[in-house]
C-alpha positions as a printed NumPy array, in Angstrom:
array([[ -5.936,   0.883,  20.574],
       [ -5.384,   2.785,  17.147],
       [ -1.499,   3.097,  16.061],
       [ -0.883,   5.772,  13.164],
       [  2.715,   5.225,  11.975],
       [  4.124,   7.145,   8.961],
       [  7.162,   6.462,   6.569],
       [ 10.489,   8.446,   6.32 ],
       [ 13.026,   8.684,   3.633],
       [ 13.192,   5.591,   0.674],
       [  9.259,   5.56 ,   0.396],
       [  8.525,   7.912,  -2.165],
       [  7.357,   6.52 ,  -6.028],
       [  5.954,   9.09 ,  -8.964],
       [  2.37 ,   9.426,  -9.065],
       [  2.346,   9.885,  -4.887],
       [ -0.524,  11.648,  -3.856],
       [ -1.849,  13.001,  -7.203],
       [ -5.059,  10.4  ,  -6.437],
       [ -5.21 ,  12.634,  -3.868],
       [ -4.799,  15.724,  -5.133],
       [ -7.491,  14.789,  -8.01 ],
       [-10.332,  13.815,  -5.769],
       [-10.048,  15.806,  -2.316],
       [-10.896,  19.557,  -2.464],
       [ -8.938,  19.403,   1.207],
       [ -5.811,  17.611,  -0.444],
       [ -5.778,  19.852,  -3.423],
       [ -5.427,  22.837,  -1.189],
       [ -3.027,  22.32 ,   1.347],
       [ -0.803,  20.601,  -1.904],
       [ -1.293,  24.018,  -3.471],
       [ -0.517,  26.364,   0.012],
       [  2.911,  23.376,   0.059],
       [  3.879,  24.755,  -3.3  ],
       [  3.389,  27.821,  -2.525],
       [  5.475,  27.717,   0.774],
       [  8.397,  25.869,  -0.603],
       [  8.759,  28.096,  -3.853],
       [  8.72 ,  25.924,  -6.534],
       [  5.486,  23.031,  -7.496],
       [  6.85 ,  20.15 ,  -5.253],
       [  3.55 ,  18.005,  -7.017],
       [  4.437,  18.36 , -10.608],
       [  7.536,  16.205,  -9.652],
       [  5.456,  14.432,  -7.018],
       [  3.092,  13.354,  -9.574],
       [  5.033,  13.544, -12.929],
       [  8.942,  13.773, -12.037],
       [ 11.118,  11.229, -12.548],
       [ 12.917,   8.245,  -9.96 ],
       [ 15.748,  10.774, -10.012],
       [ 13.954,  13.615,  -8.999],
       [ 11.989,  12.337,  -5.88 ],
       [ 15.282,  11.088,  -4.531],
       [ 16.777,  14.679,  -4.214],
       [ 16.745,  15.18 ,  -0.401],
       [ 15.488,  18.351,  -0.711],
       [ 12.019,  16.98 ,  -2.67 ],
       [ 11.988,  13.14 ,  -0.875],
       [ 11.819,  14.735,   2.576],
       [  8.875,  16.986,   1.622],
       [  7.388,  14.745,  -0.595],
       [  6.902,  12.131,   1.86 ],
       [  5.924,  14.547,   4.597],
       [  3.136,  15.843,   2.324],
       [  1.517,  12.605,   0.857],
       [  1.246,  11.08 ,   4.941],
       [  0.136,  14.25 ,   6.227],
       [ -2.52 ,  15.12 ,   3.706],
       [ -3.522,  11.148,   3.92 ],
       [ -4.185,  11.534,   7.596],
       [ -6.035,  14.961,   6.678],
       [ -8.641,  13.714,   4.536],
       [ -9.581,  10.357,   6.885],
       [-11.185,  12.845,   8.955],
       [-11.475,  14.049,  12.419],
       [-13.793,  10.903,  13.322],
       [-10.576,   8.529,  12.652],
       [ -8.379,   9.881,  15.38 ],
       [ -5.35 ,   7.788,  16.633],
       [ -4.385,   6.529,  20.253],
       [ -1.011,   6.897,  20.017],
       [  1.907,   7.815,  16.614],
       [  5.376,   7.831,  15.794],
       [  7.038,   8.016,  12.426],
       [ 10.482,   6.419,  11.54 ],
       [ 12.814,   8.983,  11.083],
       [ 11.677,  11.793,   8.606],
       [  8.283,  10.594,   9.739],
       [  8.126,  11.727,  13.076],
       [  7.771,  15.259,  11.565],
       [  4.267,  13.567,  10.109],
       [  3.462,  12.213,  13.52 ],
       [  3.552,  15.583,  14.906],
       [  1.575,  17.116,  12.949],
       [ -1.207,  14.525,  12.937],
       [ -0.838,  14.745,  16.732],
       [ -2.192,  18.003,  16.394],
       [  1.058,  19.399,  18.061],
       [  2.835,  20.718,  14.912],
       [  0.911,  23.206,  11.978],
       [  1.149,  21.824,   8.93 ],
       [  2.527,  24.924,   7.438],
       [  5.439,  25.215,  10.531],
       [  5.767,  20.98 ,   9.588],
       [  6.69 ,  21.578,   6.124],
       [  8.907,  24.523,   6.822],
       [ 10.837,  22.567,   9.422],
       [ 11.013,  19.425,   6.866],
       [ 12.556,  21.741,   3.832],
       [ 15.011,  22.99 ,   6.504],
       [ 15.71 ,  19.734,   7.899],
       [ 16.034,  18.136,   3.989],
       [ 18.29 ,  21.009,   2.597],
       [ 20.655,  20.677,   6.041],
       [ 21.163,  16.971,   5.743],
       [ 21.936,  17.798,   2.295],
       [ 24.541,  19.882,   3.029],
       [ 26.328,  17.425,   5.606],
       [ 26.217,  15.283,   3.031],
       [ 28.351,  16.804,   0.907],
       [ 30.807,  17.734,   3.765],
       [ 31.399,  14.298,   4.262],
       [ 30.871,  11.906,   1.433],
       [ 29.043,   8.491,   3.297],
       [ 26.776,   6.148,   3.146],
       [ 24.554,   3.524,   4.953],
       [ 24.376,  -0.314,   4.576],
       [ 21.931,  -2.868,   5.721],
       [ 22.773,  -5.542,   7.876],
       [ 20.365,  -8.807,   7.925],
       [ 20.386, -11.64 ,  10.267],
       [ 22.796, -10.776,  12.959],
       [ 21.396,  -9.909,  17.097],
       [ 21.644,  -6.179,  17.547],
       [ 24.032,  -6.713,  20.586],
       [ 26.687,  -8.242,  17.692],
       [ 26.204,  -5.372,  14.829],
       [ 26.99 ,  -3.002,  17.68 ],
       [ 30.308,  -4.429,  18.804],
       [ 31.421,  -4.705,  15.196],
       [ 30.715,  -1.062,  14.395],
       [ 32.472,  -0.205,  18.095],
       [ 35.592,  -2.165,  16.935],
       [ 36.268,  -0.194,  13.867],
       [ 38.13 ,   3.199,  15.727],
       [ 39.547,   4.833,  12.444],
       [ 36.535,   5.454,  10.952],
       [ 32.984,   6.82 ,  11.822],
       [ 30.131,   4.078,  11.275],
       [ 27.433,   3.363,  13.562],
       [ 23.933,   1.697,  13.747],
       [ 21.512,   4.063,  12.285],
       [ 18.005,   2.062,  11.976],
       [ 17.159,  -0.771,  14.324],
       [ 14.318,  -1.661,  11.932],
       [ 13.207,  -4.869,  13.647],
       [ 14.854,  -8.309,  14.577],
       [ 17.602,  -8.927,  12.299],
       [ 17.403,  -5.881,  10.155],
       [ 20.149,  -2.966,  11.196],
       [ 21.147,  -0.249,   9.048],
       [ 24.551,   0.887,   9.375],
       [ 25.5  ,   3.976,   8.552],
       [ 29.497,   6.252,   8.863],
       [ 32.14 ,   7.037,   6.08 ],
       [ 32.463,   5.031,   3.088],
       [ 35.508,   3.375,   4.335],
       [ 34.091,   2.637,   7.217],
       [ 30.908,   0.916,   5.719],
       [ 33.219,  -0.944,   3.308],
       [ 34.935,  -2.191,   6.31 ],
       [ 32.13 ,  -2.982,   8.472],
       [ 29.893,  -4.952,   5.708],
       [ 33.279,  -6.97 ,   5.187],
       [ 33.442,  -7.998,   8.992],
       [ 29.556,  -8.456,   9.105],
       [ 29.777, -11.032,   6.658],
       [ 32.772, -12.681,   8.565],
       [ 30.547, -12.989,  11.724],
       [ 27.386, -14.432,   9.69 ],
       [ 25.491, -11.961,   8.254],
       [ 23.153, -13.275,   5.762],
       [ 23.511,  -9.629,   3.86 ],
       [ 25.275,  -6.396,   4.275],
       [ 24.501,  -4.64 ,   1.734],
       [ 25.263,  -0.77 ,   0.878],
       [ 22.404,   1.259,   0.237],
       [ 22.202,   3.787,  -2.608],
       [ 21.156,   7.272,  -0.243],
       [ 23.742,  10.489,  -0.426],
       [ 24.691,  10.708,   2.863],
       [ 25.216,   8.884,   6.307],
       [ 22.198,   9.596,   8.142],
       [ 21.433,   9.415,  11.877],
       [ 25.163,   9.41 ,  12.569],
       [ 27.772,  11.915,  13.942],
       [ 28.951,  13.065,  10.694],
       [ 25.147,  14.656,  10.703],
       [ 26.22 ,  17.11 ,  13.405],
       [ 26.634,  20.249,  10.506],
       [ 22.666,  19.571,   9.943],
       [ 21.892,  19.146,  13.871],
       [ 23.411,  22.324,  14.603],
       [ 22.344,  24.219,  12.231],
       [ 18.357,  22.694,  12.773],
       [ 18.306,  23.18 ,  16.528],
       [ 17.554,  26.882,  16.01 ],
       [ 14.645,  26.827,  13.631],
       [ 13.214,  23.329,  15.678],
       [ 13.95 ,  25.263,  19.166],
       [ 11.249,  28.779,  17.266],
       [  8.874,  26.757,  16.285],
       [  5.688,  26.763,  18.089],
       [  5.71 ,  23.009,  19.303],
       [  1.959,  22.122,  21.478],
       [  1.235,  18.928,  23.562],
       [  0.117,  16.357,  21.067],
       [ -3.829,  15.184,  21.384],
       [ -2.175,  11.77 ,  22.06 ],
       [  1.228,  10.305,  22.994],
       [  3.67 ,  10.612,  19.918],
       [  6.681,   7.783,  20.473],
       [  9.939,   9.086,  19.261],
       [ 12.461,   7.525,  17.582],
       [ 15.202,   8.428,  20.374],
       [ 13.393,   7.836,  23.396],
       [ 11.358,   5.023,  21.811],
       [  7.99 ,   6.031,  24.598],
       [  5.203,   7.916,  24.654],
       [  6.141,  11.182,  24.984],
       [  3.643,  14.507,  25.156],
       [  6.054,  17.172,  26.576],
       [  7.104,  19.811,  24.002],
       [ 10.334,  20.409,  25.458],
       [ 11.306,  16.952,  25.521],
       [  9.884,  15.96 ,  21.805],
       [ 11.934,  19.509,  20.845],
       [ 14.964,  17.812,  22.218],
       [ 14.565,  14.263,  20.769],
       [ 13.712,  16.116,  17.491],
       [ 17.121,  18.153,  17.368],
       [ 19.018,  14.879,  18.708],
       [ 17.421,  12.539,  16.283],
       [ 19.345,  13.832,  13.304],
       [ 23.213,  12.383,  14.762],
       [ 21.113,   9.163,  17.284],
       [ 19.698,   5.928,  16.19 ],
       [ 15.94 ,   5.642,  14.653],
       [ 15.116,   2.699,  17.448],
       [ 11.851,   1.856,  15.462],
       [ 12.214,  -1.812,  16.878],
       [ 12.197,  -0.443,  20.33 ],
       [  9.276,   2.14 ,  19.641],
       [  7.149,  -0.426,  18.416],
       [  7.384,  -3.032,  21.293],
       [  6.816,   0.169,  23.925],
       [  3.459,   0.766,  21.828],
       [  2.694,  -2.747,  21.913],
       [  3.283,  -2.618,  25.585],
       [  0.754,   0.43 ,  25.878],
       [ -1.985,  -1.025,  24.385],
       [ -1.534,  -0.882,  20.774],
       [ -3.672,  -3.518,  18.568],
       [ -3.808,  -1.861,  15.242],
       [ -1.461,  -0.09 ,  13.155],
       [ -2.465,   2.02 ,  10.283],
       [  0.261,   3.388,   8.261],
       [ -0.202,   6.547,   6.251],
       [  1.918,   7.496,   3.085],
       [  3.311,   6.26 ,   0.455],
       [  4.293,   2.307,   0.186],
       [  4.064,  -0.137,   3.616],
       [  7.002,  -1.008,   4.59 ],
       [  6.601,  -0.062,   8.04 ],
       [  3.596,  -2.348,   8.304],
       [  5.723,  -5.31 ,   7.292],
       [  8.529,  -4.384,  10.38 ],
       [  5.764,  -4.227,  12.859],
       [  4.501,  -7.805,  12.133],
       [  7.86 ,  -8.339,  12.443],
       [  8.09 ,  -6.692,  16.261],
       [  4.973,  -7.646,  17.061],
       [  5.559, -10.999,  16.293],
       [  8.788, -11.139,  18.513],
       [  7.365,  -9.652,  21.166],
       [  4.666, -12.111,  21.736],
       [  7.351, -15.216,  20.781],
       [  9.744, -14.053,  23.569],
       [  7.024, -13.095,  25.959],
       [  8.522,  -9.238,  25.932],
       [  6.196,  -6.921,  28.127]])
């Protein structure tokens, strides 16, 4: 069974999607109808900006949303997925290639989601670290133990790879303890906020509303979200997991093995770099070392 599995935030490069946009008719017009719904030409800095530019929230998110979306666009009708999910940011992507999300509602709901974040982010300055070589089970209890401070796990990328994310002092504190307990790296990452924590609550709230009007249809196939981690085709319940995601855990390690589980064989990932390949070898490869079902 065919996987589709799209990219979030930290993907982006310059030059994304202007291949593109230079030899699909399709691709140059729903680029064109993005500019023209977000106000402002999102490819000039998509294609010519600088590193500084894409890593604005407010163009990353849509950015990234765009080059997967249009990707899976121009494959065709013919290469239709089994199941998809999308880590983080991604899952807006998933949607959409699902069939249950317009592409015009998609991008709206991204910008929102992008400029929201943004301003959390500046309510509470934070960060996020990644954590290498430690079990889940002992990243957790570290973060639990620090009670003065907000930092949680944020990405359970695959075995051995957590990122962390709370207040700074609470990421300075946790990385130090992390290394105590054998860490082979905990190392802070250079994003503007700390995402998929509770100190994204501003952005949850004030998403929920524009998530909860938007027309949301069953999916053509199972879309597994980063919350639940299954297969889920209920619009209420991806609504919900969609609003919740913002302040809970992307549990892309646990996704993965569930598709796995359901029959997945190959995963295809569309937008920009492949990162997310890499962690499902990763998965896939400790689910069939540990004899996981």
């Amino acid at each position: 069974m065919k996987a589709f599995v799209f990219p979030g935030q930290g993907a982006q490069f310059v030059g994304m999607g202007k291949d593109l946009y230079e030899t699909s008719p399709v691709a140059k017009e729903m680029f064109e109808k993005a500019n023209e719904i977000l106000g402002f030409r999102i490819t000039d800095l998509m294609f010519a900006g600088t590193d500084e530019d894409l890593r604005q929230t407010r163009v990353t998110q849509p950015a990234i949303f765009l080059h997967s979306v249009i990707l899976a666009k121009t494959m065709g009708a013919d290469f239709a997925p089994d199941m998809v999910a999308g880590h983080s940011l991604g899952e807006f992507s998933a949607l959409v290639s699902a069939n249950a999300l317009s592409f015009e509602d998609g991008l709206k709901l991204v910008y929102k989601r992008a400029l929201a974040m943004q301003k959390a982010c500046e309510l509470n300055p934070s960060t996020m670290a990644a954590v290498l070589g430690l079990p889940d089970a002992k990243v957790e209890e570290i973060c639990a133990s620090i009670t003065d401070e907000v930092v949680v796990p944020a990405n359970y990328n695959c075995p051995g790879q957590i990122v962390i994310s709370g207040s700074n002092a609470g990421i300075e504190k946790a990385c130090e303890l992390l290394l105590a307990a054998g860490a082979k790296r905990a190392l802070k990452l250079k994003v503007g906020g700390a995402f998929h924590s509770p100190l994204m609550e501003p952005a949850k709230i004030e998403l929920s509303e524009a998530i909860n009007t938007t027309t949301i249809s069953e999916p053509a196939c199972a879309v597994y979200q980063n919350v639940s981690t299954v297969g889920e085709t209920d619009p209420a319940t991806i609504k919900a997991n969609l609003i919740a995601q913002l302040t809970a855990p992307v549990k892309w390690t646990q996704s993965v093995e569930h598709m796995v589980a359901d029959g997945a064989t190959e995963f295809i990932e569309l937008g920009p770099g492949n990162v997310l390949q890499g962690l499902v070898k990763k998965i896939a490869s400790d689910v069939t070392t540990s004899g996981k079902q």
